[in-house]
Residue frames as qw, qx, qy, qz and C-alpha x, y, z in Angstrom:
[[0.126, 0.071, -0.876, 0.459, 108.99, 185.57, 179.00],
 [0.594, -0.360, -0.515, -0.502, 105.73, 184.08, 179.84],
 [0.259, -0.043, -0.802, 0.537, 104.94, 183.60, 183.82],
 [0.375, -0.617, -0.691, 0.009, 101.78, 182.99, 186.21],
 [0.120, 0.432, -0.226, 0.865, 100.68, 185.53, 187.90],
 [0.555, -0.202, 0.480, -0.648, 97.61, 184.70, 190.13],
 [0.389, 0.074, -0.815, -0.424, 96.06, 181.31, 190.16],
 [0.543, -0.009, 0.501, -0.674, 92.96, 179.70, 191.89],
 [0.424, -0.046, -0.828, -0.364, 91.91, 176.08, 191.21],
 [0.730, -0.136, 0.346, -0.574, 88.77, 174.01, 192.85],
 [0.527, 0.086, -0.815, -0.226, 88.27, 170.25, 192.49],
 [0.618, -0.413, -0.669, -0.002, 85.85, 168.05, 194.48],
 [0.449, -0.854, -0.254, 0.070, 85.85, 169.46, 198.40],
 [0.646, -0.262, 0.058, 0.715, 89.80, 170.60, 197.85],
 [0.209, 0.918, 0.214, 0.261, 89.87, 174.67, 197.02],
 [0.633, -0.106, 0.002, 0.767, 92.68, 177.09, 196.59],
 [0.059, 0.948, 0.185, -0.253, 91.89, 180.49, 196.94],
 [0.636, 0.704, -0.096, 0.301, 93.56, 182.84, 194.88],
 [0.719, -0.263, 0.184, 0.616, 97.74, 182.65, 194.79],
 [0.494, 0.860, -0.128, 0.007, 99.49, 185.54, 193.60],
 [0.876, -0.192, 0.238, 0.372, 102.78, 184.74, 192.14],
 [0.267, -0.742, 0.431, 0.439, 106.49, 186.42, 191.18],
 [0.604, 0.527, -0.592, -0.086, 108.61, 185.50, 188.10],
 [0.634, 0.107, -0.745, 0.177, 110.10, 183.02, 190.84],
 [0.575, -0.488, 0.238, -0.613, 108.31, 182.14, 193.74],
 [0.296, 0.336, -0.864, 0.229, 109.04, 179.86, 196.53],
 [0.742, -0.478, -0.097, -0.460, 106.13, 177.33, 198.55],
 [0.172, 0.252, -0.710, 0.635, 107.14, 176.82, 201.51],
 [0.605, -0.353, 0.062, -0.711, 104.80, 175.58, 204.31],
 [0.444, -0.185, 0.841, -0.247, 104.34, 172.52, 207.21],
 [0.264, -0.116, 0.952, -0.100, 103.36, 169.26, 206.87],
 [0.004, -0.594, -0.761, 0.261, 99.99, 168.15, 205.31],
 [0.075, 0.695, 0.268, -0.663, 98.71, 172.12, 203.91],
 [0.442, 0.751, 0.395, -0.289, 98.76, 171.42, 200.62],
 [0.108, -0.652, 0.530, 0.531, 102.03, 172.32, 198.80],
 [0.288, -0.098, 0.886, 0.350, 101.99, 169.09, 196.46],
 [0.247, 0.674, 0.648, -0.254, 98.30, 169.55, 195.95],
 [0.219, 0.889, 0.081, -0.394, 98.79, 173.19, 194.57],
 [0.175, -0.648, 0.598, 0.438, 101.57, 172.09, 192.37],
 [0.296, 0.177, 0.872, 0.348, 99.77, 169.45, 190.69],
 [0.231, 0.800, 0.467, -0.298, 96.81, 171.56, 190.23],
 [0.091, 0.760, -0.416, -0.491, 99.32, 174.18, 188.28],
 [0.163, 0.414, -0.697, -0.563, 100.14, 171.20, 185.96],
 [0.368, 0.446, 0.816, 0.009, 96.98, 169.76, 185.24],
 [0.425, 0.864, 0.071, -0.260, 96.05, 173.21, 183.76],
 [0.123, -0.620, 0.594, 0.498, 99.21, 173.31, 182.22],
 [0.291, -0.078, 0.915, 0.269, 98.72, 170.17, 180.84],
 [0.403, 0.623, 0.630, -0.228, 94.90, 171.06, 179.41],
 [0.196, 0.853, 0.024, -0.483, 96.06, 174.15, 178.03],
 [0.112, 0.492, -0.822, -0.264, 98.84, 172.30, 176.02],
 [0.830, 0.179, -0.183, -0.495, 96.31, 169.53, 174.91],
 [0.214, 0.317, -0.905, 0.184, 98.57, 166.77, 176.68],
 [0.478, -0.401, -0.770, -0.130, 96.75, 164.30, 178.80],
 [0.209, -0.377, 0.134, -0.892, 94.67, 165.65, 181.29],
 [0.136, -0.169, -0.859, 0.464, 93.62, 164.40, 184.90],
 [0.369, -0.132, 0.002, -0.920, 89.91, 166.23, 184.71],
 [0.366, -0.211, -0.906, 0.039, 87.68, 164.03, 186.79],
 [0.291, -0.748, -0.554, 0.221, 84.52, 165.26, 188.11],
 [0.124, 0.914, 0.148, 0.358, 83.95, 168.88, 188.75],
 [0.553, -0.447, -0.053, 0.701, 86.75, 171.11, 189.32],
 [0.143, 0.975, 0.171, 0.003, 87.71, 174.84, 188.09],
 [0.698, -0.214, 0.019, 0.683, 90.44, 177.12, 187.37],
 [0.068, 0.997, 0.006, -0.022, 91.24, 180.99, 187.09],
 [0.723, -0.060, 0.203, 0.658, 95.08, 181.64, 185.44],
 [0.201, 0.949, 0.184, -0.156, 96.55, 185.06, 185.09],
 [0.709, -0.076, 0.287, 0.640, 99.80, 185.40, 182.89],
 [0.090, -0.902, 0.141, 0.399, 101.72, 187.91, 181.95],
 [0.817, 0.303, 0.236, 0.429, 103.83, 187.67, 178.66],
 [0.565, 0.119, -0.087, 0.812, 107.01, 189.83, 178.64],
 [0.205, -0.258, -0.440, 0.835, 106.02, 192.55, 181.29],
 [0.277, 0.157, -0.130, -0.939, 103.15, 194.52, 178.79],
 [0.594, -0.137, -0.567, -0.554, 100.39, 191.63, 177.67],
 [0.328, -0.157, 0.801, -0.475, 97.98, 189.74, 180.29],
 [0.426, -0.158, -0.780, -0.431, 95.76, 187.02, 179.72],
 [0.505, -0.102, 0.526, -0.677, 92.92, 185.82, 182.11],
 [0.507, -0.171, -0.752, -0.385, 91.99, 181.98, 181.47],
 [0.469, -0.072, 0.601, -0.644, 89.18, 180.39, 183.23],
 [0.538, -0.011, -0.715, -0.446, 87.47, 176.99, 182.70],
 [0.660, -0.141, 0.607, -0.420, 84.85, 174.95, 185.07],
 [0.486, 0.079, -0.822, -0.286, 83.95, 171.60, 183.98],
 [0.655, -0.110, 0.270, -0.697, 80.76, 170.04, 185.70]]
């Protein structure tokens, strides 16, 4: 089982400080703050990392920490400029 643990993305003036996340985590929050925002951001990297098409436009960043069945962690991180 493969699953996110922290994530932190930038793009133009829009920044997400780091998120730490559960095997299953619920966003929850008002109007307007950003929920849809942080969900596409999770699958544009998705989508880079998995060489699919990719929404990278102008300068944005990402930091991804996963966890693969409870004992291995990665740590990706890419900027583009």
């Amino acid at each position: 089982m493969i699953y996110l643990k922290t994530f932190t993305y930038s793009a133009f003036e829009w920044t997400l400080e780091k998120v730490y996340l559960n095997r299953q985590s619920l966003v929850v929050g008002q109007n307007a703050t950003g929920k849809t925002k942080f969900l596409e951001s999770i699958s544009t990297v998705i989508n880079t990392m998995l060489m699919k098409d990719s929404n990278w436009k102008g300068s944005q960043a990402f930091t991804a920490q996963l966890e693969f069945d409870g004992d291995t962690e990665l740590r990706y991180e890419l900027k583009v400029s």
